[in-house]
C-alpha positions as CSV (number, residue, x, y, z in Angstrom):
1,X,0.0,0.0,0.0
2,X,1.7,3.2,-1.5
3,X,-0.9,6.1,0.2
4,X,-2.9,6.8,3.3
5,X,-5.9,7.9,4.0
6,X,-7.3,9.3,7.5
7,X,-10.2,9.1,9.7
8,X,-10.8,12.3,12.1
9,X,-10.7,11.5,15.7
10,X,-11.3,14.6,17.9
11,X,-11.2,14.8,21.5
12,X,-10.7,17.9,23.1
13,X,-8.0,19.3,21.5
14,X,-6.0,15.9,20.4
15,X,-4.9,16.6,16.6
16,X,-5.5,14.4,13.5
17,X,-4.0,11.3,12.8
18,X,-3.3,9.2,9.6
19,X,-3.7,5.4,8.8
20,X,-3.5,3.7,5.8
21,X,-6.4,2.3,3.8
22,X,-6.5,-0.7,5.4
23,X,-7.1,0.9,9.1
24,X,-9.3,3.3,7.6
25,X,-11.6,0.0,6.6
26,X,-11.2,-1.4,9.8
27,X,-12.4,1.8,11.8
28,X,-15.4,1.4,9.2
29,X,-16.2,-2.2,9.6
30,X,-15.0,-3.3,5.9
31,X,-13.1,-5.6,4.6
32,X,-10.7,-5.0,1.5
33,X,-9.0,-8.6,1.3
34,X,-9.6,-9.6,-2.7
35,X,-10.5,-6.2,-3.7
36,X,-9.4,-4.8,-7.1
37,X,-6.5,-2.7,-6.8
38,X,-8.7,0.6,-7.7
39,X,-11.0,-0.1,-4.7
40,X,-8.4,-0.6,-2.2
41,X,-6.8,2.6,-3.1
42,X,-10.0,4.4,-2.6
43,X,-10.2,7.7,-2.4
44,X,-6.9,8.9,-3.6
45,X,-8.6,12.1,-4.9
46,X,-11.4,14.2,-3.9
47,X,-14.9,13.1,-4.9
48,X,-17.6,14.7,-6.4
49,X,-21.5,14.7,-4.4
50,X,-23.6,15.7,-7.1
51,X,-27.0,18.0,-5.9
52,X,-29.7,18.6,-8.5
53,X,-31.0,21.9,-7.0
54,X,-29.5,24.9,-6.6
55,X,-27.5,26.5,-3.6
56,X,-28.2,27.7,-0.5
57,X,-31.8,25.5,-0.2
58,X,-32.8,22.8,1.9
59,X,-31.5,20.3,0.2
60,X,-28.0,22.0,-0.3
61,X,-28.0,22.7,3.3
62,X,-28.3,19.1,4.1
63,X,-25.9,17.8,1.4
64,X,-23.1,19.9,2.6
65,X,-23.0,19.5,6.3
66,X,-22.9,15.6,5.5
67,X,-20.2,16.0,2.8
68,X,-18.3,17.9,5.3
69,X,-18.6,15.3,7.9
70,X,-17.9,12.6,5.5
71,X,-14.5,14.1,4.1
72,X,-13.6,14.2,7.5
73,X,-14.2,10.1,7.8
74,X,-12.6,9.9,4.9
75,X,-9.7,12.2,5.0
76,X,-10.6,13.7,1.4
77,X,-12.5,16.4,-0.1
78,X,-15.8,15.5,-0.6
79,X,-16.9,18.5,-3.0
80,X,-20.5,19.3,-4.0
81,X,-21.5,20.2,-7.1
82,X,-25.0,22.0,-7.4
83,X,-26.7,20.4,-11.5
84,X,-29.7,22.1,-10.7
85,X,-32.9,21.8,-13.0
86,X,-35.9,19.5,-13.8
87,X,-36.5,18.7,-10.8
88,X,-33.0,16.8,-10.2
89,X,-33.1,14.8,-13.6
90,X,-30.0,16.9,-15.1
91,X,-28.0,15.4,-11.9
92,X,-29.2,12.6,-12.3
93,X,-27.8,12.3,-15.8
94,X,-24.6,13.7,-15.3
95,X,-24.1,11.1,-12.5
96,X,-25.5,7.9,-14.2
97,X,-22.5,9.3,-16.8
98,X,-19.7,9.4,-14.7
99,X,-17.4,6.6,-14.6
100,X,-18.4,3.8,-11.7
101,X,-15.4,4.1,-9.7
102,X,-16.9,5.9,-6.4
103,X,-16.0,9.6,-7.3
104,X,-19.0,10.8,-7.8
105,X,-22.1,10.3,-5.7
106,X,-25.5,11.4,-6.1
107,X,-27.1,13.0,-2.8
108,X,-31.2,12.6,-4.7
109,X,-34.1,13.0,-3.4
110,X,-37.5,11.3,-4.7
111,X,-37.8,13.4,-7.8
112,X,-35.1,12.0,-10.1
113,X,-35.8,8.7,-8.9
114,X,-39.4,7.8,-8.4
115,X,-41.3,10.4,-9.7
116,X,-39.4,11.4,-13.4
117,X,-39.8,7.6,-14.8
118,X,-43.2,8.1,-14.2
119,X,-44.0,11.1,-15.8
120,X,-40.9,12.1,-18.1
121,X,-41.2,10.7,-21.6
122,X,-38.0,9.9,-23.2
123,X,-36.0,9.7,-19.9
124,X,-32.4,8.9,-20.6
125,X,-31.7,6.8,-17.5
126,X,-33.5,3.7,-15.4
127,X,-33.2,4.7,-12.1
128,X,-33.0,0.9,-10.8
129,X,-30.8,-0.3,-13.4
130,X,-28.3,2.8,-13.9
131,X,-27.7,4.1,-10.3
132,X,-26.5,1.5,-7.4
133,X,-28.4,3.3,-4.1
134,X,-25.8,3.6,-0.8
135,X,-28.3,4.5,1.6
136,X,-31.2,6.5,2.2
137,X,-30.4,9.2,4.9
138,X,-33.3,9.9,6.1
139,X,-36.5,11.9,5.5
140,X,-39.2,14.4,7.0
141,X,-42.8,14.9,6.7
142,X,-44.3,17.5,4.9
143,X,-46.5,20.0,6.0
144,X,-49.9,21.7,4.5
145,X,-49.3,25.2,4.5
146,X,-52.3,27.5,3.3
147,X,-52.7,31.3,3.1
148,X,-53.6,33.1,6.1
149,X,-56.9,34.3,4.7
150,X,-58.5,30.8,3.2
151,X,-61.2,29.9,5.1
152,X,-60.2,26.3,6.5
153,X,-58.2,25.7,9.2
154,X,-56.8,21.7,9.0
155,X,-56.9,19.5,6.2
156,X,-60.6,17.8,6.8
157,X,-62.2,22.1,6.6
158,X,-60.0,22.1,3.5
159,X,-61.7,19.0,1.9
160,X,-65.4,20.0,3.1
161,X,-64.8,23.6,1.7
162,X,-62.9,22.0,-1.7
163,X,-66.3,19.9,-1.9
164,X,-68.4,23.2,-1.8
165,X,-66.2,24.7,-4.3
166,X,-65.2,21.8,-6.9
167,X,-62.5,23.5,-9.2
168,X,-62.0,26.8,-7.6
169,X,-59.6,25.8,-4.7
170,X,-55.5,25.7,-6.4
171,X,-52.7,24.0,-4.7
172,X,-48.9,24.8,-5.9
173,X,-45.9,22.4,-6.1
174,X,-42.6,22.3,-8.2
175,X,-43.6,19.9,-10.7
176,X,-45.5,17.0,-11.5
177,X,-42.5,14.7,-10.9
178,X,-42.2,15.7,-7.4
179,X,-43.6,13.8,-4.2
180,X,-45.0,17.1,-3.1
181,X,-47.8,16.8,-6.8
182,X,-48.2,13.0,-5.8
183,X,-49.0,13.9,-2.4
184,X,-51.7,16.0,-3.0
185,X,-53.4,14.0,-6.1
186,X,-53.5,11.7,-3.6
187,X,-55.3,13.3,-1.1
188,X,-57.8,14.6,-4.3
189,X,-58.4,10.7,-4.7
190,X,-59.0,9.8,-1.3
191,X,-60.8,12.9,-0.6
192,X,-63.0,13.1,-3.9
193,X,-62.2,16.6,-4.5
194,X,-60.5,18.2,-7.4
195,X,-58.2,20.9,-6.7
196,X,-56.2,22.5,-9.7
197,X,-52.9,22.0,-9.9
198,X,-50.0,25.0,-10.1
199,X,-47.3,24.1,-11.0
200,X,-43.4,25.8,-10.2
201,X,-40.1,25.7,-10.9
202,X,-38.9,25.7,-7.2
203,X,-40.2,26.4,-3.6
204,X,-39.3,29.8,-3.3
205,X,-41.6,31.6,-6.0
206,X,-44.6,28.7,-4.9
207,X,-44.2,29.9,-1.8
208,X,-44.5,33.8,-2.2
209,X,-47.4,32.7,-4.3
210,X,-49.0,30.7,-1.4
211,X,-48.5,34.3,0.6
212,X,-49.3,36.5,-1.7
213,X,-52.9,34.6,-1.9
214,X,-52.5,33.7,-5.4
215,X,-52.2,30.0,-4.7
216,X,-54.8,28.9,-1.6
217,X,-52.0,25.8,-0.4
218,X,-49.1,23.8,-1.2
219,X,-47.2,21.0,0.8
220,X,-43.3,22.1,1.8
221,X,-40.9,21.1,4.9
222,X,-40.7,21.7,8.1
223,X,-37.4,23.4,7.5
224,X,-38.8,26.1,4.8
225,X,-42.4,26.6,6.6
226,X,-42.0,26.8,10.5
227,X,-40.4,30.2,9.9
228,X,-43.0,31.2,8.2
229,X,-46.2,29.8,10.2
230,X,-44.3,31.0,13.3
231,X,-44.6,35.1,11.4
232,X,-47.9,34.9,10.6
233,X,-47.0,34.8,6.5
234,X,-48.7,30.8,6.1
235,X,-51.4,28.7,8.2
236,X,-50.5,25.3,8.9
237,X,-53.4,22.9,8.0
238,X,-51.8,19.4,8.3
239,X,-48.2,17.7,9.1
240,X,-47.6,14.1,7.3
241,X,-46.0,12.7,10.1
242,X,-47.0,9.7,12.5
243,X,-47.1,11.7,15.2
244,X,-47.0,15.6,15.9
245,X,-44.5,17.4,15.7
246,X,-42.1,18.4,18.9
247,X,-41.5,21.5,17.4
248,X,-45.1,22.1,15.9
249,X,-47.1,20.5,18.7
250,X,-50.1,22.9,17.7
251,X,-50.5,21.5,14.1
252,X,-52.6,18.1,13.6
253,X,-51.3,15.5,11.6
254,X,-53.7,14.3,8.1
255,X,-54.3,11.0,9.9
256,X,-56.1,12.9,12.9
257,X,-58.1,14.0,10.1
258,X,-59.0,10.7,8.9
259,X,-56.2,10.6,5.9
260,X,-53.9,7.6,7.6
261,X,-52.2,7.4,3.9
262,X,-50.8,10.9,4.3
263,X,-47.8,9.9,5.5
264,X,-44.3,10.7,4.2
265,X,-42.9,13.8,3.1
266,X,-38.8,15.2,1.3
267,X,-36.2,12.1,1.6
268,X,-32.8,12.2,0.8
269,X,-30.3,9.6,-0.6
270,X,-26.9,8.4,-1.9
271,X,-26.8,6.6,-4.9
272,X,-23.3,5.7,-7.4
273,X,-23.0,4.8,-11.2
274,X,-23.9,1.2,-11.2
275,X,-20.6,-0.6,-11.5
276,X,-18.7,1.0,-8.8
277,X,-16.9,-2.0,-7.1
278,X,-19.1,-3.7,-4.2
279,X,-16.0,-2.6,-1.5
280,X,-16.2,1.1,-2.9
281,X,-20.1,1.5,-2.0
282,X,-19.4,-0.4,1.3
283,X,-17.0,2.3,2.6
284,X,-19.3,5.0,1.2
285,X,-21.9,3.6,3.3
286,X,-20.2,3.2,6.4
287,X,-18.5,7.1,6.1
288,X,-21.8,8.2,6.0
289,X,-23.4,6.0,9.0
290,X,-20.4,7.6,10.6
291,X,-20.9,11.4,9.6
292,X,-24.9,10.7,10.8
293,X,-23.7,10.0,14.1
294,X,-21.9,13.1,14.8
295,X,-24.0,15.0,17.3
296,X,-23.3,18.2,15.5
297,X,-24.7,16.4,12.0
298,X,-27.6,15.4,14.0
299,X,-28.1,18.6,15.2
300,X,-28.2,20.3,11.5
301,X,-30.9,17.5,10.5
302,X,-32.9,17.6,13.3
303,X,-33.2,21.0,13.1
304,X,-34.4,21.0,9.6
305,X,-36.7,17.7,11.2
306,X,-35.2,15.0,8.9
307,X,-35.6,12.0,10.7
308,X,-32.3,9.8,10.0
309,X,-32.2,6.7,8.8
310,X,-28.9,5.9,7.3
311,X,-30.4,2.6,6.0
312,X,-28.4,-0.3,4.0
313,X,-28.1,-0.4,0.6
314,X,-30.6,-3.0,0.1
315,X,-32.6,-1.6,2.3
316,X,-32.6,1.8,0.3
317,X,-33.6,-0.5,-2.7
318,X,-36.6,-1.8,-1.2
319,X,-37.9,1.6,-0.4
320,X,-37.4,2.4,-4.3
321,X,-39.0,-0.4,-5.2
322,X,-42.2,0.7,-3.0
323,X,-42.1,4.6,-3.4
324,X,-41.9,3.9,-7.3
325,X,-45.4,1.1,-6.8
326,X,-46.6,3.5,-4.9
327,X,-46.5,6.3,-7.1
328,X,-47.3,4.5,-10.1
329,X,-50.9,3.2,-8.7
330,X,-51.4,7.0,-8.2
331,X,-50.5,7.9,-11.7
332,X,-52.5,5.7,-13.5
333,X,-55.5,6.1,-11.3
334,X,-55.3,9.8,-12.6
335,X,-54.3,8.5,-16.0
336,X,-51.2,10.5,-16.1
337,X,-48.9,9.6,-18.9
338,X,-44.9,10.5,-19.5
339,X,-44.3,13.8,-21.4
């Protein structure tokens, strides 16, 4: 073995220290015995954690505190690259075309992966065959935000007053590939109403919308809407969550409402160019069950109210596998086809 590579141990103010590879896969639980030589000298350089959406937003924010943490794991840059654009599709792409060598990782959320091959005609990637998940890092619930002046105040007022007005009540969300569109169709199933759909190119502009009274509600985090339910600018109707909120212990969740489906919310995962060696998607996994254990990464997320999974790679595919049978039933119940 001709390099190193590091793991950060900090206590108090003891400095770093340096052990080769093969330490580095012991302090993650791996083994490298039989690996090709590529994958045993992994990561001699810095690698790349692609984002489909633009700085400075929730998932940005997320993305970077846990490449941070993982370069630290690591002892190398882990550098991320904001591809925003259709809804994470154009990261997606630029990932699924990158060489398979564990360099460049996809931080996705269900967009790209569930909700484009659904309703993107011509889509130049298969999820499930071109992208190898890592693990799914965890998730929170979203939360029904109206404007202050429409008339109902939780989710089951909503769907009486959406009944007395079929058509006239509008609900906003960034796109039709997005969990926050299938959320709501769903609820217009369930519920029998029909709400029309607005739709945007990113929370932001949906959001001043939902204020400004030109949209009545859209569904958005806890991280982007608390601020604003807590100055008066949106009225919560509705968290999909299990259970309350700690932080929003005011706001019912959909189920209390009689909507048990309306559960779920924003996930994030990591995924690589299928191909990447099996011993190269191992480490990537453990660095980042490390980095979610750092109280000060737990801190950032729980903040922002993702609940933290940091689940196995087969795991991760599982959930795929469900979130995309989910959201297909969905779509062709409201015969939606790819365009």
């Amino acid at each position: 073995m001709t390099r190193s590579a590091a793991v950060f141990l900090k206590t108090g103010s003891q400095s770093r220290r340096t052990f080769p590879l093969t330490a580095v896969a012991a302090v993650l639980g791996l083994s490298m015995h039989g690996a090709p030589q590529a994958a045993q000298d992994w990561p001699s350089q810095p690698i790349r954690m692609i984002v489909g959406y633009p700085p400075g937003g929730g998932t940005d924010t997320v993305a970077r505190v846990l490449a941070q943490r993982m370069g630290q794991v690591l002892n190398q840059s882990v550098v991320v690259e904001n591809r925003g654009g259709a809804s994470g599709t154009i990261a997606a792409q630029q990932v699924v075309r990158s060489a398979p060598d564990g360099y460049t990782v996809m931080f996705a959320t269900a967009s790209p992966l569930t909700g484009a091959p659904l309703t993107v005609k011509g889509l130049t990637y298969d999820p499930m065959k071109d992208l190898t998940p890592v693990t799914r890092i965890g998730g929170g619930p979203f939360i029904m935000v109206a404007n202050p002046a429409f008339p109902p105040n939780d989710m089951r007022e909503l769907v009486d007053y959406a009944k007395a007005h079929p058509g006239v009540v509008n609900y906003a969300s960034p796109g039709i590939m997005t969990a926050n569109y299938f959320f709501s169709e769903q609820l217009n199933m369930d519920a029998g109403i029909q709400t029309v759909h607005v739709p945007y190119k990113g929370s932001a502009a949906l959001l001043n919308d939902v204020m400004a009274g030109q949209v009545q509600y859209t569904l958005d985090t806890p991280g982007t809407t608390l601020p604003l339910i807590k100055n008066g600018k949106l009225k919560p109707l509705a968290v999909f969550s299990e259970e309350r909120l700690q932080r929003a212990p005011d706001i019912p969740t959909a189920k209390e409402s009689g909507f048990p489906e309306m559960v779920g919310g924003s996930w994030y995962g990591l995924l690589v160019p299928t191909g990447t060696p099996k011993p190269v998607v191992d480490a990537l996994y453990k660095a980042t069950k490390v980095a979610l254990e750092d109280p000060d990464v737990q801190r950032t997320l729980a903040d922002r109210d993702v609940i933290i999974e940091g689940s196995t790679s087969e795991e991760f595919r599982e959930y795929l596998t469900k979130e995309y049978a989910r959201w297909q039933s969905v779509t062709k119940k409201l015969g939606i086809e790819p365009q």
